[in-house]
LUMNU-835166 format. One record per residue (C-alpha): residue in one letter; chain; z, x, y. Coordinates in steps of 0.05 Angstrom, whole numbers, padded with zeros to 5 digits. Last residue first. Example, Ala and Ser with C-alpha at 12.3 -4.5 7.8 and 13.67 -1.06 7.14 Angstrom:
% residues 2
@type=s, mol=A, w=00143, u=00273, v=-00021 .
@type=a, mol=A, w=00156, u=00246, v=-00090 .
This chain:
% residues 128
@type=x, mol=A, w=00328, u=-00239, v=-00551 .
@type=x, mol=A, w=00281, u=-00250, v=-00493 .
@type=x, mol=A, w=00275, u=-00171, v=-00482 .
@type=x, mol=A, w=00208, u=-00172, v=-00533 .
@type=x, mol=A, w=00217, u=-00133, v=-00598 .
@type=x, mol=A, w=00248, u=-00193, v=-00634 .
@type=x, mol=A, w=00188, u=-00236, v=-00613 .
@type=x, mol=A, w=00144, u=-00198, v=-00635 .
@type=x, mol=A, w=00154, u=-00180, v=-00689 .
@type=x, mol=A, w=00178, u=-00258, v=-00709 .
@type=x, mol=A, w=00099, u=-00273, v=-00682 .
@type=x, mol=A, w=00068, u=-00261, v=-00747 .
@type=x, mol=A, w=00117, u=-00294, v=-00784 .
@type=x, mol=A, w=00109, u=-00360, v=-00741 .
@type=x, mol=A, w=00155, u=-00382, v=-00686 .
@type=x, mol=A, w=00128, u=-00447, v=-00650 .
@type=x, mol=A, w=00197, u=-00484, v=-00648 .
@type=x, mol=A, w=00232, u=-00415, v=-00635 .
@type=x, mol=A, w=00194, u=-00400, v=-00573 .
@type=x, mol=A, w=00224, u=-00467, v=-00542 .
@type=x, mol=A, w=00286, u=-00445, v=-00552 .
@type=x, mol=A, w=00280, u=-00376, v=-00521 .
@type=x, mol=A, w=00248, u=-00406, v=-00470 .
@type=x, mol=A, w=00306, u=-00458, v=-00457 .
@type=x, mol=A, w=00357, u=-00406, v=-00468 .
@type=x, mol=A, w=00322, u=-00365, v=-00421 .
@type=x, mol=A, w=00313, u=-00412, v=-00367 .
@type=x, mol=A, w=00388, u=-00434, v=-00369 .
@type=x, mol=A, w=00418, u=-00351, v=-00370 .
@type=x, mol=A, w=00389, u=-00348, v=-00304 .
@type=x, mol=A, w=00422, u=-00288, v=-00278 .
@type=x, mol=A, w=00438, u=-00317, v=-00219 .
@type=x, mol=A, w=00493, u=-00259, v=-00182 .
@type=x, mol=A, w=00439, u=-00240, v=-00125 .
@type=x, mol=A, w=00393, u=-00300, v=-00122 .
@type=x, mol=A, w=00421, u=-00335, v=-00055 .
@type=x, mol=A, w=00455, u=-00266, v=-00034 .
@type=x, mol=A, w=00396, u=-00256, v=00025 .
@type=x, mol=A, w=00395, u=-00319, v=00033 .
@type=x, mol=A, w=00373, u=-00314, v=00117 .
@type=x, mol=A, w=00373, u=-00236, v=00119 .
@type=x, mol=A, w=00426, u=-00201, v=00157 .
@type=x, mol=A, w=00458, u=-00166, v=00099 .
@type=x, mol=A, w=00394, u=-00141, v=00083 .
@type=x, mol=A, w=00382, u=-00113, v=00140 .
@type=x, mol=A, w=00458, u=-00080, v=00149 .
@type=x, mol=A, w=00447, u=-00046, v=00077 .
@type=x, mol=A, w=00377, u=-00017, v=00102 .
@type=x, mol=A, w=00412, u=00007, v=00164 .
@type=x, mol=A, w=00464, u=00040, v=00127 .
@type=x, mol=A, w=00419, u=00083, v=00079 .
@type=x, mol=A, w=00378, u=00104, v=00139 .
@type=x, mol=A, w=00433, u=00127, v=00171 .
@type=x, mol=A, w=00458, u=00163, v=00110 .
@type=x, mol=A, w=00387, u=00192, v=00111 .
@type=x, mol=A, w=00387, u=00217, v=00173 .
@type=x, mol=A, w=00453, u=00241, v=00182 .
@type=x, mol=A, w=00435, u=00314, v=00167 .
@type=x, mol=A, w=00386, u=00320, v=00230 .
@type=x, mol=A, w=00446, u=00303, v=00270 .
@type=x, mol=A, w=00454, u=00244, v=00304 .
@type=x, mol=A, w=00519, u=00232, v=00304 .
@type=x, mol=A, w=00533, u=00295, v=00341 .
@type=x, mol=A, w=00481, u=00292, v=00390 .
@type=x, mol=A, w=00522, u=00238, v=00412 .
@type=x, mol=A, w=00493, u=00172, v=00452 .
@type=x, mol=A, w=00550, u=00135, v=00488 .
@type=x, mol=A, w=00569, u=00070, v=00467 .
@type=x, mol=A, w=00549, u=00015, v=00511 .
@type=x, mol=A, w=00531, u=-00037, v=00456 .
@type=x, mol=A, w=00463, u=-00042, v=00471 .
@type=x, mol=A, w=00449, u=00034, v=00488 .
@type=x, mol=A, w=00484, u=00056, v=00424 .
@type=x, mol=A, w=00440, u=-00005, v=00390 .
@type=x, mol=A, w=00378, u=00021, v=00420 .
@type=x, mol=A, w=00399, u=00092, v=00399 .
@type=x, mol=A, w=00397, u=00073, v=00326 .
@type=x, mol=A, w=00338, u=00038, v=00328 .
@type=x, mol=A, w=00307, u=00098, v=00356 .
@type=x, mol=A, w=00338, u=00148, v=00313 .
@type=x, mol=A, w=00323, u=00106, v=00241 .
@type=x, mol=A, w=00245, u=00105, v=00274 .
@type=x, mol=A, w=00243, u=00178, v=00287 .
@type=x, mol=A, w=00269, u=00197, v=00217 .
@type=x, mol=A, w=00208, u=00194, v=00178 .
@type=x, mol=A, w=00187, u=00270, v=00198 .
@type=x, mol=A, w=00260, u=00303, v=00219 .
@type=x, mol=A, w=00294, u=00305, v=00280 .
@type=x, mol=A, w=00293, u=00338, v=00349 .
@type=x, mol=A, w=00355, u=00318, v=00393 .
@type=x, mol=A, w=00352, u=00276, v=00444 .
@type=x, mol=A, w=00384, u=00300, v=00513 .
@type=x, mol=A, w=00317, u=00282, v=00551 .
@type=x, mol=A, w=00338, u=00201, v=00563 .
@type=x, mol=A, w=00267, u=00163, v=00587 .
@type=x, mol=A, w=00287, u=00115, v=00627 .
@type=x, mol=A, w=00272, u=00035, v=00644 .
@type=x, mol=A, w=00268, u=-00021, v=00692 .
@type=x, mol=A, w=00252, u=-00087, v=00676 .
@type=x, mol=A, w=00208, u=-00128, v=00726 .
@type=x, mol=A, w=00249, u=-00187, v=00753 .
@type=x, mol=A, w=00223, u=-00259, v=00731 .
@type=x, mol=A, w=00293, u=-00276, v=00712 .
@type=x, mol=A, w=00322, u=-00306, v=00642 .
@type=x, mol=A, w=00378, u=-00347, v=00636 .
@type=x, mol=A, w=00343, u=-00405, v=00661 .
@type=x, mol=A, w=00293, u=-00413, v=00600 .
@type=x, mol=A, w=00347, u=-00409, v=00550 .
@type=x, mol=A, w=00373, u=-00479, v=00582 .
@type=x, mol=A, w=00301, u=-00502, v=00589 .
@type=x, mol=A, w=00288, u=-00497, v=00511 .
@type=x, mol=A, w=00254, u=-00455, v=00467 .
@type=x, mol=A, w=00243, u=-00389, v=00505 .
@type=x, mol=A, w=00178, u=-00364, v=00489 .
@type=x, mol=A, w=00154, u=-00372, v=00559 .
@type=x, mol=A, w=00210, u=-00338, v=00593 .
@type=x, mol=A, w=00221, u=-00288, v=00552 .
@type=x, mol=A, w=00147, u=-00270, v=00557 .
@type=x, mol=A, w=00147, u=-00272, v=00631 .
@type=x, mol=A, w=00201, u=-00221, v=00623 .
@type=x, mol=A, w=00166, u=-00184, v=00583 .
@type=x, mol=A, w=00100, u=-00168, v=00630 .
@type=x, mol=A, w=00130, u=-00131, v=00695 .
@type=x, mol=A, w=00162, u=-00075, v=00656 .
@type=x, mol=A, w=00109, u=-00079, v=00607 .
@type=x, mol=A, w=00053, u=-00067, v=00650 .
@type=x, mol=A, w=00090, u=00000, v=00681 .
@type=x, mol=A, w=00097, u=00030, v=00612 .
């Protein structure tokens, strides 16, 4: 853990994309702790947990036991994937598109070449 410590804040500092985000950050090794009040959860669920208490720690809320109960996992889970794909860049771009334009157009275009043989076809594929 020790290398990290010193290492990441170098990285900030060299990633950062401009001067003024180059200032903010310090050369100081991070320090750390390892909280022992966690409680045990299931297979899968470690990941939910940590990102979970990262963003307790962030925000300055105080880790429950409570709220992290075994049988909160998967509404937890459930939540975060809503919040991640809330997040993403056009994210709602293609949601309500139904692209009624395309398939008039192929249906259209199907028509000119329809022969008998492909009518069956046709009327059993989801394009009608």
């Amino acid at each position: 853990m020790e290398p990290f410590l010193y290492m990441v804040p170098y990285l900030l500092v060299e990633c950062a994309s401009s001067d003024e985000l180059r200032a903010q950050y310090s050369l100081e090794p991070f320090t750390y702790e390892r909280p022992t009040n966690i409680p045990p959860a299931r297979a899968g669920d470690c990941g939910v947990y940590t990102l979970k208490y990262i963003e307790c720690h962030a925000l300055g809320i105080e880790f429950s036991k409570k709220d992290f109960a075994k049988a909160n996992g998967k509404s937890m889970r459930d939540k975060m994937a809503v919040d991640i794909f809330q997040e993403l860049p056009d994210a709602h771009e293609f949601e309500n598109k139904d692209m009624d334009d395309i398939l008039e157009d192929l249906q259209l275009s199907r028509l000119d070449d329809l022969t008998i043989s492909s009518l069956e076809s046709l009327l059993s594929s989801d394009l009608l």
